[in-house]
N, C-alpha and C positions, 0 to 999 in steps of 0.2 A: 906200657908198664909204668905205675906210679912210683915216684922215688921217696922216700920215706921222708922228706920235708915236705914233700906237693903233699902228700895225707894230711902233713901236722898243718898245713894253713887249710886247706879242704876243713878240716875238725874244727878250725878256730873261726871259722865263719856262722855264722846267723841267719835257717833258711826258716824259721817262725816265721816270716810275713810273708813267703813268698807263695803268690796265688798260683795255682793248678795252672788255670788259666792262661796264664802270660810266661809259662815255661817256650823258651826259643829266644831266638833270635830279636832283636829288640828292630821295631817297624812301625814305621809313620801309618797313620789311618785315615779310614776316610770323615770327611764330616758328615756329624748329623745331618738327617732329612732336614732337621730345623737349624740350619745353620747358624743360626741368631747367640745357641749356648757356647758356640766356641770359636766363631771365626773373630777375629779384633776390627771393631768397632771404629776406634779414633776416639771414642769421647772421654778418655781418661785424657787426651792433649789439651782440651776445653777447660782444665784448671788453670794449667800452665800459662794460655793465650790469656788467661783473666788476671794473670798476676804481671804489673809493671816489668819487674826485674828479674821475669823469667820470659815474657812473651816473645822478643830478640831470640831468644834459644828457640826456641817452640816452633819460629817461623823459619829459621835457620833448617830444623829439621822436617817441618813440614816440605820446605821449598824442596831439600835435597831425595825426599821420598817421590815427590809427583816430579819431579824434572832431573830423571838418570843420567840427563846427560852434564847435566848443569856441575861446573867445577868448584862453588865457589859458596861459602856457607854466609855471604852479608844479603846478598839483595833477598829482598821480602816479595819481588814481583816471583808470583805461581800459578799456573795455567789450571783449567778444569778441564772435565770430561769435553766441553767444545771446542779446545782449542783457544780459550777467552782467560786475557790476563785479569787476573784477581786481585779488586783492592786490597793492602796489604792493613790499610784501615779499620777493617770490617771484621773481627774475630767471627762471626756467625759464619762470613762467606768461607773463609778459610774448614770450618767444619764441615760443610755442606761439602766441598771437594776434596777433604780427607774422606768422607763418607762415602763417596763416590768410587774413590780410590780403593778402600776394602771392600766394598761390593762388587765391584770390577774383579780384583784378583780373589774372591771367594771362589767368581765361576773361571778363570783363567789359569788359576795356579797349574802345578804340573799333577796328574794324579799321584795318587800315595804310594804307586810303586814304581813309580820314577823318581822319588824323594831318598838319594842316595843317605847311607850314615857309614861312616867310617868302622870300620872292626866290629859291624853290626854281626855277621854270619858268625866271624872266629875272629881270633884276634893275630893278625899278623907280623906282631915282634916276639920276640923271646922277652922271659923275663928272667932276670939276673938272681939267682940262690944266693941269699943272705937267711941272718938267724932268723927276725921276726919276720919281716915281712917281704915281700919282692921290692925291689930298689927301684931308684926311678927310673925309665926307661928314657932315651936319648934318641931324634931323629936322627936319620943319617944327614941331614943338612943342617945339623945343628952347627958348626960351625958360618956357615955363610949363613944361616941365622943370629948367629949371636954378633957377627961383623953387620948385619945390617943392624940390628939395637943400637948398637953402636954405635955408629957411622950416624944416624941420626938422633941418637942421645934420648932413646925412649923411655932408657931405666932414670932420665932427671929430669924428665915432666913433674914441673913442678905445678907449674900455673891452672886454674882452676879451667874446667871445661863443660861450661852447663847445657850443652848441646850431650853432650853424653851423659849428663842429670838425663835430660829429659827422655832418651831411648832407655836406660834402666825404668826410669820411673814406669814408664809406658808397659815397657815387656813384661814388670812385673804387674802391673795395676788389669793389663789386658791379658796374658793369658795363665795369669794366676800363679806366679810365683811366688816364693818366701821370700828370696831376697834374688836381685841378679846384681850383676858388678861386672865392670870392662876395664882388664887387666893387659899389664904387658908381661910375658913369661921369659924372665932373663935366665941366666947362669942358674943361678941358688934359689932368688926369690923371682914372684910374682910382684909386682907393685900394681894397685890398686889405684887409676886412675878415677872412677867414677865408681857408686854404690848407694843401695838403696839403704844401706843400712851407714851413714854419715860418721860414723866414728871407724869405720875401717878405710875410707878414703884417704891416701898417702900411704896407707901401710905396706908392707913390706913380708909377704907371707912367705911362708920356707915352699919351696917347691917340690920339695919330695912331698909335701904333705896336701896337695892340689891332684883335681880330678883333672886341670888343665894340664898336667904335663904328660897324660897319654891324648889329647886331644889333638898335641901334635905328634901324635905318629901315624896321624890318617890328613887327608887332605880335604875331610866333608863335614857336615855338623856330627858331633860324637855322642851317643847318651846313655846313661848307667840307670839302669832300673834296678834297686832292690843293693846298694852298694853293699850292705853287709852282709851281702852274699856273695862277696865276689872278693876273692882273693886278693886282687889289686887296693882294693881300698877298704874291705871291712875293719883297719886298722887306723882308718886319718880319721884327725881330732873335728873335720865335720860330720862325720858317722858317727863315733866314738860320742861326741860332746855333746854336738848341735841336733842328734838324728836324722840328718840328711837323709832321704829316702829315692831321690832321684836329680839326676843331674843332666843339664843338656849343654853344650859346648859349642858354638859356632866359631869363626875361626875369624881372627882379625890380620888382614893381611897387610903389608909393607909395600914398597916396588918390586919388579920382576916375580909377585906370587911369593914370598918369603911371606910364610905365616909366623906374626909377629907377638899375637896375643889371643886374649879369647874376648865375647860375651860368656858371661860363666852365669847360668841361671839351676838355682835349687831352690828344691821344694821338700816337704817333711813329709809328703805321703807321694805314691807311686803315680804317676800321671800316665796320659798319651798323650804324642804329639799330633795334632790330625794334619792336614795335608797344606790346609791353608794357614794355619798357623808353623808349619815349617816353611813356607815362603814367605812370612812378615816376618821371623827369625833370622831367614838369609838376607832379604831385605837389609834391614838393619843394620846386619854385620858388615856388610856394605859399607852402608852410610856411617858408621862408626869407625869402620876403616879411611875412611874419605876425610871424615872430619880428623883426624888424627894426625893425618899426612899434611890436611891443609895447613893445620895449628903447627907444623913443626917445620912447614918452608918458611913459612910465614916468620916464626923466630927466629928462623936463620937470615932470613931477609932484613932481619931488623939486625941482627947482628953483625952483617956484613957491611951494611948501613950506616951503621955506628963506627966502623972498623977504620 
């Protein structure tokens, strides 16, 4: 039985766009026969590698994509399909084995119904009755979340991080987003480490008003098809203002598995996500997590250093 406020936001929602079609559960798909219109490429990195004072970043992230095991975002030596280290000289060679690298995982990825999403069936928290809208919802580890923020001082990343330029730039350039951005989601706000859109980088966004703070009440990538049709969000000022039409969340993790932030990617019209482009999404998120942690021993190191 519905309670007479779940009608009033049920009525206050927006289902004009929403296609017959794509009623259910939100699910990863498979890729085209011609895999060519959606799986990622690489060659949005090939600006990057041509630019002086971004190639250091570009090779940082190439390096950290092709060698998973490698801890360490400076050396520019990276391996190919054979096994053969790559001059770090040579921007073409560098292409040639990112290319390699998404050809490989187009046919490797996991299929599309092994591609887990968080609160994709139902949604597994309550959500809190207030007047306008539902409130923000809280993990249950949000405490020993917000003590790891903490503990290593994520909400005061100040220092610029263009290795995380470069995976925005990428996710959006390759699988077609509006804008994407990699956030830390503290107490109140988001802070905006990295973003494709340069004048929101350093900011400081309210958290009740982000698609990232139900992102962490699951442990997988999260994603909202058709937001102002959904109770949760047909009322935030990206719906409301910017038309946000879909959002995908991948989860940036800390030590011990403590999900610490997101990659936060939107788009203005309704997408899918196919199979291999949700494993260069988790990809990423990875590597975004990895470079985050490295940048922040690293200033401790220097700090202690100093001491």
């Amino acid at each position: 039985m519905l309670v007479p406020r779940c009608v009033e936001w049920v009525d206050r929602c927006d289902y004009s766009q929403v296609q017959i079609e794509r009623h259910g559960p939100v699910q990863i798909v498979d890729d085209p026969v011609d895999n060519s219109s959606s799986a990622p490429t690489g060659n949005s990195l090939r600006e990057s590698l041509a630019v002086e004072n971004t190639k250091a970043a570009a090779v940082a992230v190439i390096k950290m994509l092709l060698n998973h095991e490698s801890s360490s975002t400076k050396s520019t030596c990276i391996i190919n399909s054979d096994g053969e280290s790559v001059d770090g000289s040579d921007e073409e060679d560098y292409m040639i084995t990112v290319q390699e690298y998404f050809q490989r995982r187009a046919h490797e990825a996991p299929p599309a119904a092994d591609c887990v999403l968080a609160n994709a069936e139902q949604r597994t928290y309550p959500l809190e009755l207030v007047e306008t809208s539902p409130s923000a919802p809280f993990p249950q580890n949000e405490l020993a979340r917000l003590e790891c923020i903490n503990t290593l001082g994520l909400m005061s990343l100040k220092d610029p991080m263009p290795e995380l330029d470069i995976i925005c730039s990428f996710l959006s350039k390759e699988l077609g987003f509006f804008c994407t951005m990699i956030t830390i989601v503290g107490e109140r706000h988001q802070l905006v480490l990295s973003c494709t859109m340069p004048d929101l980088v350093q900011a400081l966004l309210p958290r009740e008003q982000s698609f990232c703070q139900h992102l962490l009440m699951g442990d997988a990538p999260f994603i909202v098809r058709n937001p102002e049709a959904d109770v949760r969000f047909y009322n935030l000022n990206a719906v409301t203002k910017q038309g946000i039409k879909f959002y995908c969340g991948i989860p940036i993790m800390g030590p011990r598995g403590v999900m610490v932030g997101s990659v936060c990617c939107v788009h203005v019209a309704v997408m899918d996500i196919t199979r291999s482009q949700y494993d260069t999404l988790q990809r990423f998120g990875q590597i975004a997590s990895k470079i985050i942690q490295v940048k922040v021993e690293a200033k401790r190191s220097n700090l202690y250093a100093a001491a």
